[in-house]
N, C-alpha and C positions, 0 to 999 in steps of 0.2 A: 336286769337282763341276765340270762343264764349262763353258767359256764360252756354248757354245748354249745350256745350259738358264738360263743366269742373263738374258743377253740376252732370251729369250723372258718371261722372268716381271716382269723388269723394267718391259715394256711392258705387262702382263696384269696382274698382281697385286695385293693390296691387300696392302701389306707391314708388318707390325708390327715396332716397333723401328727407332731411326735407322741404330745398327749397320751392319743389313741394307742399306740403302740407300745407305751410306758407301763400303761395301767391293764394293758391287758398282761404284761409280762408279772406284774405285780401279783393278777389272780390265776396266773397259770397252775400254782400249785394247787390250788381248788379243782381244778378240771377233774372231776370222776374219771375213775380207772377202767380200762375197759375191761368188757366180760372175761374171765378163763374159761377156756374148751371146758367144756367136762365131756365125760364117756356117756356115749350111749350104744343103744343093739341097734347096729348097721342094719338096713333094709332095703340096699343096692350099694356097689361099689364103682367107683372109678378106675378105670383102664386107662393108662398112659398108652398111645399109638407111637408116637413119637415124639423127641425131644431134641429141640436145637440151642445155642446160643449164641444173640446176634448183636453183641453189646446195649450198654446204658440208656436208656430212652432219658437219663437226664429230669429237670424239672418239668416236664410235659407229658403229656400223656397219649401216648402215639398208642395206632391199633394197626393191626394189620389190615389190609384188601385182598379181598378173594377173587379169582375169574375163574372158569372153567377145569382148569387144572394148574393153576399155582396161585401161590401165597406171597404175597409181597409185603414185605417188612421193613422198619425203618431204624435207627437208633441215631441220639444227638449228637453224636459226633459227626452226621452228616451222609453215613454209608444205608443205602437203598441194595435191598436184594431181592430178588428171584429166590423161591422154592419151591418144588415139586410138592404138591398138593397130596400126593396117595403119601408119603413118606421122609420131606424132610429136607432131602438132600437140595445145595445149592444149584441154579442153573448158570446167575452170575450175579454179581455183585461189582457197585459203582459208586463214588463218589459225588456229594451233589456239589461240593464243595465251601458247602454251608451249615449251621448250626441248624437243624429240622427240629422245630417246634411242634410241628402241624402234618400229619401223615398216619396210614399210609390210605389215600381214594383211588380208585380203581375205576374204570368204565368208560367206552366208545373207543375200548383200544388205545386208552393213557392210564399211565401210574402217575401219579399228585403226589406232590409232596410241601408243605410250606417251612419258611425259616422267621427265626427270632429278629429278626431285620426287614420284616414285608418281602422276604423272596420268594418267588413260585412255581416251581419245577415240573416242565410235563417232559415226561419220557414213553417213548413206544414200548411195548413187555418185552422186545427183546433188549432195552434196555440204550437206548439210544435216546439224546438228548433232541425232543419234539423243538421245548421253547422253553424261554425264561424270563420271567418277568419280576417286575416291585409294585408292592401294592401297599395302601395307606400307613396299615402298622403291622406287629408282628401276627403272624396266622397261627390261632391256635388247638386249633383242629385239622382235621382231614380235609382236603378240598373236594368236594363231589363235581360229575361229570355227568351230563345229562341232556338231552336234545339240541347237541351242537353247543353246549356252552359248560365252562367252568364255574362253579360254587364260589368262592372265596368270602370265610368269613374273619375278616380283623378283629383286632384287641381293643380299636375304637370305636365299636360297634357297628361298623359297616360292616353289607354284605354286597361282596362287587359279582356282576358278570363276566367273564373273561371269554373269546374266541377259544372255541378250540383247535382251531387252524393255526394260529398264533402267537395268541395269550393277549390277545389286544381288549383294553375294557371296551366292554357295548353299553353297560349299563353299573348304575350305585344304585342302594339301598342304606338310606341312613337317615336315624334319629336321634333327639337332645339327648346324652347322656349327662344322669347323675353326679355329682361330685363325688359322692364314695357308692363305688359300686363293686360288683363279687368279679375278678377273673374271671372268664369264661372260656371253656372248651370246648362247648359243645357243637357238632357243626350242624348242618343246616339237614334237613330230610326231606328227599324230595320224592312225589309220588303225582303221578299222572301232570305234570309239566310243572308244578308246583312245589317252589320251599318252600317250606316252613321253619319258623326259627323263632327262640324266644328270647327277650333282651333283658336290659335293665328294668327295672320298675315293675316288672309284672306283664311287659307285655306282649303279645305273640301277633306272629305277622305271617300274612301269605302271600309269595312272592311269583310272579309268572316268571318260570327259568329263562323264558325267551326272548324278554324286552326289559324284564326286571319291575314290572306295572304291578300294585298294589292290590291283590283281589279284595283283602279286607283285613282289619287291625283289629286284637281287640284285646282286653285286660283280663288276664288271669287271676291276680290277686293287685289291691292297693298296699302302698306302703300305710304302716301304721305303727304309733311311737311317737314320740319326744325330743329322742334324737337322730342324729343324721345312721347310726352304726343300725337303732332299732328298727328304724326304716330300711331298710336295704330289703328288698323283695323282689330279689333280681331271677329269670329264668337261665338255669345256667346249665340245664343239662338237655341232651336232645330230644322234642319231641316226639310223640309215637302215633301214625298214624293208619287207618284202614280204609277200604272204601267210603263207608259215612260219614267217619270224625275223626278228629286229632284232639288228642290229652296233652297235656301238658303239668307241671309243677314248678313251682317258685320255692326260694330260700326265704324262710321265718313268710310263708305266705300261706297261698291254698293249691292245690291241684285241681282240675277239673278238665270236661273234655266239651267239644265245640263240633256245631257241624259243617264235616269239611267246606264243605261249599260255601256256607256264605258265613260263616265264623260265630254265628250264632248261639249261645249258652246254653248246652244241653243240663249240665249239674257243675258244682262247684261243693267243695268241702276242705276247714282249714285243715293243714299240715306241709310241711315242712322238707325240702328238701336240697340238696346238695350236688346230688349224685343221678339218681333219673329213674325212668319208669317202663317198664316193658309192657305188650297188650296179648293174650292170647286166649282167641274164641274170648269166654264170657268175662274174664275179669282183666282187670290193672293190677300187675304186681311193683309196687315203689318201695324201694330202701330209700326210708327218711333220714333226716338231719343226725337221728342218735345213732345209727345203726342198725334199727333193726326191720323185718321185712315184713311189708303190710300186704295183702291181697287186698283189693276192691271191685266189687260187680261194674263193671264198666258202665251198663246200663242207667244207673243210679250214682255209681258213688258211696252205696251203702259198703262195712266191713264185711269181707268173709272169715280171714283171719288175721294174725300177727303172729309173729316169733319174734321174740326179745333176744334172744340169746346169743348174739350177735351185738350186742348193745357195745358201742363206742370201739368197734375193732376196725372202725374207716372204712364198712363195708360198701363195698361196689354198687354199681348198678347193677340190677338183676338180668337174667335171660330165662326164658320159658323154654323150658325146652321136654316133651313129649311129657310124663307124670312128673316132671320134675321143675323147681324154680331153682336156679344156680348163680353163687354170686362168689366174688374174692375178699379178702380182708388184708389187713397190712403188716399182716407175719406170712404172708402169699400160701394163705389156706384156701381152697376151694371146698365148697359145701354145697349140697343139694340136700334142699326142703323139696316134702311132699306138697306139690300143685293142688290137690284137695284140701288138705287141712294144716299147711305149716309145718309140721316137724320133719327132726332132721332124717335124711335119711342116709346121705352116706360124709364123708369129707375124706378128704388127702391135701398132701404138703407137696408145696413147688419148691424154691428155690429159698425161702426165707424172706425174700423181699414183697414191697407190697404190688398188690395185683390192683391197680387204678380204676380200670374200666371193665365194661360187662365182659364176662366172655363171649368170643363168637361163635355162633351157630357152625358147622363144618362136617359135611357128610355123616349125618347120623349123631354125632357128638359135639364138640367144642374144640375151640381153638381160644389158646389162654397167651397173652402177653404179660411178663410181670418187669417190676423199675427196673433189675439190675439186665434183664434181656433176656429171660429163657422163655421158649417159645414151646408152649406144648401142647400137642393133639390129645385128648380124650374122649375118652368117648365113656359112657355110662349104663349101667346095666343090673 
């Protein structure tokens, strides 16, 4: 087994056996270095709009929620904020009074937030406490909100329904988990009444928001291997879905997309990933397990391109955004590759810390969260 895949699971994993944890320390000095910047000729630049900072998102990976005109944001020390959407500024800021693992979801007029102990926060945007509730294990993602019901995905791989009047469960979603399987963040994506969500083993599921009823299961990639570490082929990042289909990708598996309706197998192809996959018009852009960023014709499956040059700098998942594919790295660099053919076209420096998850989409530009808390509007041009 390779150094990348052990490095990756290292930082991901809930690992059984000391064994396992011994010998990976042992070949840690193996682990390839990752890429240096090198220069290149800019061919668009980055514009910072605005800049805040809103404490340590800690070992989770929190994102912000958008509404109409504000930004809500979270950090582990527990503190939830309001911000003004054109500019930055606070509107208020609250205490959940818990460790937020799992934040920030937005929608039907609630801000979500989850904690490292199963807690689950809904607040009105002016910032008053809706409800609170416990659910199975720690939430480690954003909770989504959606035709009368809350999201909630746990650490033991359930996915519960919650009241949105209350927080009361209506309905679980849950199946046999693995003995050693990858951490998961990623939450659940819903579209036209429907999760979707991928688990352990390769497999993805579509979930009615309403009743929590089963449309259809089906298998992204199998595990395969010898042993229990080479087998992990867990889906751990969110999938991506449009009107016809939903794509998906697995760790040391394959990627492939399905059609929505009744989950049926449109293509499949091996590769590897970590971190997740953006869709926009004709192709699938994924940052794989090494780091670097692959384009795919959605259609197919077949490659359009690749950029290496990113290779092992823990880069993010990607975002498409207008000629541009945009992702972070773990010295909280932001870079835009040209959407046609891969290369770079512009980068800039955050804060020094690493940038986790995709950027978000945010009037015209992006909206970037990095570990240690700086929160920054750009936009690109």
């Amino acid at each position: 087994m390779n150094m990348t895949r052990l490095a990756a699971i290292a930082l991901l994993a809930m690992l059984t056996g000391c064994s396992t944890i011994s010998d990976w320390f042992d070949s840690k000095k193996n682990t390839p270095e990752p890429a240096k910047l090198v220069d290149f000729k800019p061919r668009a630049a980055f514009e910072v709009r605005w800049h805040e900072s809103i404490g340590d998102m800690g070992n989770g990976e929190l994102t912000p929620a958008l509404t109409q005109d504000a930004v809500f944001v979270a950090n582990a020390e527990g503190k939830v904020f309001r911000l003004q959407r054109s500019n930055g500024k606070q509107v208020w800021k609250i205490d959940s009074g818990f460790t937020i693992s799992g934040g920030v979801g937005a929608g039907d007029g609630l801000v979500l937030v989850g904690g490292d102990k199963g807690e689950v926060a809904a607040y009105d945007e002016d910032g008053k406490l809706r409800w609170k509730t416990t659910v199975s294990s720690e939430v480690l993602s954003a909770p989504q909100a959606a035709d009368g019901m809350v999201v909630v995905r746990t650490g033991d791989g359930h996915v519960a329904g919650l009241s949105e009047t209350d927080g009361k469960r209506q309905w679980l979603y849950e199946r046999p988990t693995p003995a050693l399987i990858v951490r998961n963040h990623a939450p659940v994506v819903i579209s036209h009444g429907v999760a979707f969500a991928g688990f352990a083993a390769g497999k993805l599921a579509a979930i009615a928001v309403s009743n929590g009823s089963v449309r259809w299961e089906t298998t992204v990639s199998q595990p395969r291997g010898s042993t229990e570490l080479e087998r992990i082929s867990d889906i751990v990042s969110m999938p991506v879905v449009d009107d016809q289909q939903v794509c998906a990708v697995s760790f040391q598996g394959r990627v492939g997309c399905f059609d929505a309706a009744q989950g049926s197998s449109l293509w499949s192809r091996d590769l590897s990933s970590d971190k997740g996959l953006t869709m926009l018009r004709r192709n699938l852009y994924v940052t794989d397990a090494q780091g670097s960023i692959q384009a795919l014709d959605k259609s197919s499956g077949s490659s359009v391109w690749k950029n290496d040059q990113l290779f092992m700098r823990e880069t993010s998942a990607p975002v498409a955004l207008g000629d541009f594919v945009v992702v972070g790295d773990f010295e909280g660099y932001l870079h835009a590759l040209s959407r046609n053919d891969g290369a770079m076209m512009a980068r800039i420096d955050t804060d020094g810390s690493p940038i986790l998850t995709a950027p978000l989409e945010m009037d015209g530009g992006l909206l970037v969260q990095t570990q240690n808390g700086g929160l920054y509007s750009v936009a690109i041009h």
